[in-house]
N, C-alpha and C positions, 0 to 999 in steps of 0.2 A: 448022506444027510437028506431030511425028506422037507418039503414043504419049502422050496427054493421060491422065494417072492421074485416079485416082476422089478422089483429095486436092484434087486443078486443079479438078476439079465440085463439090466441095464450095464450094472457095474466091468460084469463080464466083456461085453459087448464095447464098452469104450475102451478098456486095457486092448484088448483086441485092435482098437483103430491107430494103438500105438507099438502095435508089437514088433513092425519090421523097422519102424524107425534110426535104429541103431542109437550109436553116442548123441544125441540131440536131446533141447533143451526142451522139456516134457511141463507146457504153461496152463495148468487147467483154472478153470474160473469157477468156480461154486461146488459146491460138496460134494455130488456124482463122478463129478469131471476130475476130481482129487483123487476119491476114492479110488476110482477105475486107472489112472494113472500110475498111483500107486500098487498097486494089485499087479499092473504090468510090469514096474520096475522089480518087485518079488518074484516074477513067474515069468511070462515072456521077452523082456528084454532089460536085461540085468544092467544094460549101461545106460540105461536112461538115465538124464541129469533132470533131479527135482530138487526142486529149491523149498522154505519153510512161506512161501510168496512175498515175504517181507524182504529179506535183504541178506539170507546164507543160501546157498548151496549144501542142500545134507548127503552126508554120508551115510544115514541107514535113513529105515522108513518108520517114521512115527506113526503114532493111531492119528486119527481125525480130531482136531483139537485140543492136539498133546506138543509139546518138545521135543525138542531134541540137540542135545549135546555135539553131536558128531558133525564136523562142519568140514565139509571138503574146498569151502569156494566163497568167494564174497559176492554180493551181487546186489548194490543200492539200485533204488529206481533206474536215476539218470543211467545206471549203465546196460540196464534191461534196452535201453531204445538202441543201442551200440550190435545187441542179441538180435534183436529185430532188423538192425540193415543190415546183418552178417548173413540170417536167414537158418541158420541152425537153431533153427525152435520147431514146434508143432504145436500152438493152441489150440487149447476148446475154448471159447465162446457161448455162452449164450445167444439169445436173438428173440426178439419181441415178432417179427415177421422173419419167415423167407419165401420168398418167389419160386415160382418154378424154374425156373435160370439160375438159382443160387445165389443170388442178390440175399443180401441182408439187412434188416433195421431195427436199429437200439436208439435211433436219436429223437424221433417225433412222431404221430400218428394224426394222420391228415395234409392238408394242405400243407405245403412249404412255408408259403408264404403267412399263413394264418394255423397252426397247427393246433388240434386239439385237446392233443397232450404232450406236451414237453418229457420226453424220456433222462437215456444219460450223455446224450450226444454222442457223434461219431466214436469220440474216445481213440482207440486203437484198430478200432477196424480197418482204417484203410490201409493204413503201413502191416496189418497182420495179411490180407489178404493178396498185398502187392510183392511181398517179401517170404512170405513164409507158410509151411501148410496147415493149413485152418481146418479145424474141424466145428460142429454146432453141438449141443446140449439143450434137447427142449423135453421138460419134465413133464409138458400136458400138450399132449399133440390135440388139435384144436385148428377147426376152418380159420379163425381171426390171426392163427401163426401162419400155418401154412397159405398163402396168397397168390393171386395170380400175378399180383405185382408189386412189391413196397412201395410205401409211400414218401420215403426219401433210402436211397442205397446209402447204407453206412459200410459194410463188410460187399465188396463187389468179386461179382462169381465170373465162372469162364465166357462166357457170350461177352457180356459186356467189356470183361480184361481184356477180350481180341479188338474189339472195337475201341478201345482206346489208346491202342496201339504196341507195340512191344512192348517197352518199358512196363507196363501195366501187368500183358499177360504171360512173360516170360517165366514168371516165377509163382506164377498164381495157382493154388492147389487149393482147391476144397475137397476135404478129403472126404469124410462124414459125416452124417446126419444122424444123431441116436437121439429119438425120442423113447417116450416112455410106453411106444407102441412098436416102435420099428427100427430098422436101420435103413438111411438110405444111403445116394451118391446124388454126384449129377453126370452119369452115365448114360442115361436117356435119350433120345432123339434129341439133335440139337442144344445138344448138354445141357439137358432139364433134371428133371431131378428124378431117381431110378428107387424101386424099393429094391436092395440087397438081400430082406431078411425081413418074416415078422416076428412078433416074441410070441412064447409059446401062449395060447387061448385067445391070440389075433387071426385076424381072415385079411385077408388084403383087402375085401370088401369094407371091415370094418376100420383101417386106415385111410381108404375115399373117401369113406364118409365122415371123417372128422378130418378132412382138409378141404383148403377152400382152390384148390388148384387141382389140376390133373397129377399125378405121380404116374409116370411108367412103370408098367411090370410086365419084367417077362413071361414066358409060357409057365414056369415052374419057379415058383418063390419058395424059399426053403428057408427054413424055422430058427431063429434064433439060438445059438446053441445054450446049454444050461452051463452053468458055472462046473468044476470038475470037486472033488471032494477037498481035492486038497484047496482050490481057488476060496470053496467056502470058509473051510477052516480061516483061511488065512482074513475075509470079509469078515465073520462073524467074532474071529476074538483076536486077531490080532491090529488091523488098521481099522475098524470100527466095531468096537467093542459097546458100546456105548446106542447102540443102533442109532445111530444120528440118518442115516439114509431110507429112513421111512420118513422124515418128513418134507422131503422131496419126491416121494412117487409112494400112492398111498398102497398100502403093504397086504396088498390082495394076491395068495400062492397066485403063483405065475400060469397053473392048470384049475 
């Protein structure tokens, strides 16, 4: 198939941050994060457990705002937070900021005490980042995300997990960072944040310049890979038929 969008590399690219995962609980938050979830539970790791986010556990893989019948598992809110201290999950998250340390924030921008905007509050960040491996989903990579420091840590990354002591960083994983330019880590010089990967028709150049912090990169950053024939197939008419994932990353071919 020809003319694979920069939405298809995205998608590709987060199934990918869930492939060695095994049996674990597969928690994505907004459409990409779904999508590419799903994609991996079809292709790369067949025992991934996805749920419909509401409250089953399914047993096959619906399109993107479809049903499905097949229910392997019950799972109401309250018992999501039971998944969360066991720690067999791996969310994606969103993030309004991240730092160069992996610090996250969804809860307010500016001051603490006086903030300028009211977000969604901490929410789930800190029990995802203290328990379970976190990954991020930022759809317009952009200086105002990428930070040299948040303005309040709701999702807290490895620097800070060790400074707070075991308990904290024992279990702390952030695993990846897929925007809709790159992938990173927090691999980096004093576990900052590393580019792994740019997508295809990005420079690393043009990732600095739309963050507002440093990113490490090594001598030889290598290219995003493209989705496989069969990966599209299965994007384009089986779990989003409907192209719902252009209107999360605007749908410019990826070259």
């Amino acid at each position: 198939m020809s003319d694979v969008t920069r939405a298809e590399i995205c998608a590709a690219a987060i199934a990918d941050a869930f492939a060695d995962d095994g049996e674990i609980f597969g928690s994505p938050m907004g459409l990409l994060p779904t999508l590419g979830v799903r994609l991996a539970k079809l292709t790369s790791n067949p025992d991934l457990v996805i749920s419909d986010g509401e409250s089953r556990f399914l047993a096959e893989v619906p399109e993107l705002g479809g049903a499905s019948d097949a229910v392997e598992g019950w799972i109401p809110f309250r018992k999501v937070f039971d998944v969360v201290a066991y720690g067999k999950r791996h969310v994606m998250m969103g993030a309004t900021q991240i730092d160069r340390h992996g610090n996250q924030n969804i809860s307010a921008i500016g001051d603490f005490a006086q903030p300028k905007r009211q977000l969604l509050g901490s929410r789930g960040a800190p029990g995802n980042t203290a328990n379970n491996r976190t990954s991020y989903w930022v759809p317009k990579h952009a200086p105002r995300v990428f930070v040299e420091r948040v303005d309040i840590v709701s999702g807290i990354g490895p620097k800070a997990a060790e400074q707070a002591g075991p308990a904290a960083a024992r279990y702390n994983d952030i695993h990846r960072i897929v925007s809709n330019l790159a992938v990173l880590d927090v691999g980096g010089p004093d576990r900052t944040l590393r580019l792994r990967s740019v997508h295809p028709g990005v420079t690393v150049d043009d990732v600095r310049a739309a963050s507002g912090c440093d990113i490490h990169a090594d001598d030889e950053v290598p290219e995003t890979r493209t989705p496989t024939e069969a990966e599209l197939t299965l994007i384009r008419e089986v779990i989003d038929p409907k192209n719902l994932r252009d209107r999360e990353v605007k749908p410019e071919a990826a070259r």
